[in-house]
C-alpha positions in Angstrom: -16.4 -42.9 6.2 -13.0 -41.6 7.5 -9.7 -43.1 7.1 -6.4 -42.8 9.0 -5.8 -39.7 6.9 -5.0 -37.3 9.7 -2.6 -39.3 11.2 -0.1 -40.4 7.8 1.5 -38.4 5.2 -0.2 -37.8 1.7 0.8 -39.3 -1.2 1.5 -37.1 -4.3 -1.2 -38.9 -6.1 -3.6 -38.1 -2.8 -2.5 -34.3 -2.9 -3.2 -33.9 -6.1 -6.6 -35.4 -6.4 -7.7 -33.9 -3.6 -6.9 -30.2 -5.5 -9.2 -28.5 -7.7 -6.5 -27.0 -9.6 -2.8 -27.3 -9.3 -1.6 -28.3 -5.7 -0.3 -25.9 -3.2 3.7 -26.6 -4.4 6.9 -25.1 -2.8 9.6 -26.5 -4.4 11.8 -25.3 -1.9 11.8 -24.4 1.7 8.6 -22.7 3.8 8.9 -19.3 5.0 7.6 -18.2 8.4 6.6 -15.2 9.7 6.8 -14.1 13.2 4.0 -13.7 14.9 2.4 -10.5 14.0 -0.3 -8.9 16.5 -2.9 -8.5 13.4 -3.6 -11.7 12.9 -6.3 -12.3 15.7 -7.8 -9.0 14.0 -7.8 -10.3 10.4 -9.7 -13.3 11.5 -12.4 -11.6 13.5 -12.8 -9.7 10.5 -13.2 -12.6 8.7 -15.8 -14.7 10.7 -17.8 -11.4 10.5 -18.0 -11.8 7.3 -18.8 -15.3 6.9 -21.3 -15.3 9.4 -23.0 -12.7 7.8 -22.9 -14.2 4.4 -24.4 -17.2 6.1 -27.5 -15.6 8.3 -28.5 -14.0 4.8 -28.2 -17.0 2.6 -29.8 -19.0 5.0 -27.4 -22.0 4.9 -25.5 -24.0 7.3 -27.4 -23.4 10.0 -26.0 -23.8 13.4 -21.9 -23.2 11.8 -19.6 -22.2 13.8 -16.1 -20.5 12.9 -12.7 -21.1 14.9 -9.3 -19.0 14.6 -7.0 -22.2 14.1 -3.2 -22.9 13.0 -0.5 -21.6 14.1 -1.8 -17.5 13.6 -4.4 -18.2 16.0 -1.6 -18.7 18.5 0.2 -15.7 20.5 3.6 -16.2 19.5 3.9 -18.8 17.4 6.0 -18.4 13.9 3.6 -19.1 11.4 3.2 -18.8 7.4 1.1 -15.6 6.6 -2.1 -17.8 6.3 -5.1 -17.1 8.2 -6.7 -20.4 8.8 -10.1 -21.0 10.5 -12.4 -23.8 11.2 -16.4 -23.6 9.6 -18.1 -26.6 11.6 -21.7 -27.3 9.4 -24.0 -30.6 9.5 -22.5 -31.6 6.7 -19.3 -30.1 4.6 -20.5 -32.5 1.6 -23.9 -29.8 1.0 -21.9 -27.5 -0.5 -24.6 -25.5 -2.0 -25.9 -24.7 1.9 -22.5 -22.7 2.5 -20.2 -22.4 -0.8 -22.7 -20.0 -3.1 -22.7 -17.1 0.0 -19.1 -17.5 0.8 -18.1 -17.2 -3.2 -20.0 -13.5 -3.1 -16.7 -13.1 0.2 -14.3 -13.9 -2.2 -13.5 -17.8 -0.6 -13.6 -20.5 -3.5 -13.4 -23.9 -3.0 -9.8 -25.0 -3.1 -10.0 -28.9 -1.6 -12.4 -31.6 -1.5 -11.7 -34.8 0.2 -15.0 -36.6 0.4 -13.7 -39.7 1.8 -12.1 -38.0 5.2 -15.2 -36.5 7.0 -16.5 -34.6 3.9 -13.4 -32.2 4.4 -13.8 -29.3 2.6 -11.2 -26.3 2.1 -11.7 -23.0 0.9 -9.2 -20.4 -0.2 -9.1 -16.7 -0.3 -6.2 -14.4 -1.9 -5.1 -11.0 -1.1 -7.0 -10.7 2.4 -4.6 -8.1 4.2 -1.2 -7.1 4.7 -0.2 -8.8 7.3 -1.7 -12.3 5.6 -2.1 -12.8 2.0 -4.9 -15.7 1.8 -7.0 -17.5 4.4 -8.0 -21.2 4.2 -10.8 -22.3 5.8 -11.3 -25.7 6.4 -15.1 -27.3 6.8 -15.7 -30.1 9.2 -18.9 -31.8 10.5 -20.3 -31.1 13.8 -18.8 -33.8 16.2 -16.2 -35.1 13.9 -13.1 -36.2 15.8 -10.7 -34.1 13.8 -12.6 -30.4 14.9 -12.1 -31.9 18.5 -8.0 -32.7 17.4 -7.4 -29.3 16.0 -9.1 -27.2 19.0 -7.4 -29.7 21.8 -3.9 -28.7 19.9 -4.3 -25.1 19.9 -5.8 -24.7 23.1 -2.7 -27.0 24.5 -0.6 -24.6 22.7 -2.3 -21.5 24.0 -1.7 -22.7 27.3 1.6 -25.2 27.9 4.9 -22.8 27.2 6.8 -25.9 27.0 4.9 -27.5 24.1 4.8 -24.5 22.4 8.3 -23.5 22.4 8.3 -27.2 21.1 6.5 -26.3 18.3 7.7 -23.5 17.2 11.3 -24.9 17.1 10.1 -28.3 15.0 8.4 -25.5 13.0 11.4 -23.5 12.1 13.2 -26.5 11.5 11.4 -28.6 9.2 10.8 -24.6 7.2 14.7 -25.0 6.3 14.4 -28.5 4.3 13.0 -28.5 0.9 9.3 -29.7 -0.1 7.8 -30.0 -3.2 4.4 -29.8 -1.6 2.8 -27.7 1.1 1.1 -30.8 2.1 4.6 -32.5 2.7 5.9 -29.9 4.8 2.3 -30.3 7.4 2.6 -33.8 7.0 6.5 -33.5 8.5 4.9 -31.7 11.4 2.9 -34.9 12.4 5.1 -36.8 14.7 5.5 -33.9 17.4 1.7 -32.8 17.1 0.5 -36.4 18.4 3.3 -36.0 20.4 1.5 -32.8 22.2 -1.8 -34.0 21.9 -1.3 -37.4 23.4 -0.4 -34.7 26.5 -3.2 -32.3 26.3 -5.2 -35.8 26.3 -3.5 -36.9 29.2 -3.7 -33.6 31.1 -7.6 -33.3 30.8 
């Protein structure tokens, strides 16, 4: 069952359990990037690769991969993280997708069981322009795939909330964090902000 996860900032104790391994830390501010015309490229890369590894391995049949974040928007400033969206029946059958993604070079960096089997998994050095992906895995029909898409389509499309964005974004990068978690949990007051308009604009 899912909680109200999504929509209130981690604890510590919740950011750390929910690592295998240290916590992503920064101790300091986040630094951006501006949007850098590779990214969409790095990504389609990527869910070749995935897809691949999946056909062969025969597991998690039916995925589908999304360019999400802030790199799959033209644009947007962004950290140098490619992150992208696996939808599966279930993210908790980790052998049906984990085993052929670990041959890619994507281990698994977060497990949080108790908010729709979220799963995350990391990859390092992937390219220039963006030194590790994260790729989060969702269940099919889960209200949070539905929440991330609606966001970055709104941004895609609305130059007002985007220029929005990108401002809170830059803003919130100057203040200090201790965890990355804190610094995307900062963000969460103007994202339900723009959704609540994407929502109301059909």
């Amino acid at each position: 069952m899912a909680d109200d996860r999504g929509q209130r900032p981690m604890t510590d104790e919740e950011i750390e359990a929910a690592a295998l391994g240290p916590a992503q830390r920064v101790d300091g501010q986040v630094t951006l990037r501006e949007y850098d015309h590779r990214w969409p490229g790095v990504y389609e890369r990527e869910a070749a690769s995935i897809g691949a590894r999946l056909a062969e391995g025969g597991g998690a049949s039916g995925h589908r991969i999304e360019h999400v974040g802030s790199t799959s928007v033209p644009g947007l400033p962004a950290k140098p993280v490619i992150d992208m969206l696996l939808i599966v029946d279930d993210p908790g059958d980790e052998d049906g997708y984990v085993p052929a993604l670990t041959v890619v070079g994507y281990t698994v960096a977060v497990r949080e069981p108790e908010w729709y089997e979220h799963r995350v998994l990391r990859k390092q050095d992937l390219d220039p322009s963006a030194g590790s992906a994260n790729l989060h895995v969702l269940p099919g029909g889960c209200p949070e795939v539905d929440r991330m898409l609606l966001f970055r389509d709104r941004l895609r499309r609305h130059t007002g909330d985007h220029e929005l964005y990108a401002r809170t974004k830059r803003g919130l990068a100057r203040q200090e964090w201790k965890y990355m978690q804190n610094y995307a949990d900062a963000k969460t007051e103007v994202v339900e902000e723009i959704l609540a308009r994407a929502r109301r604009a059909g």
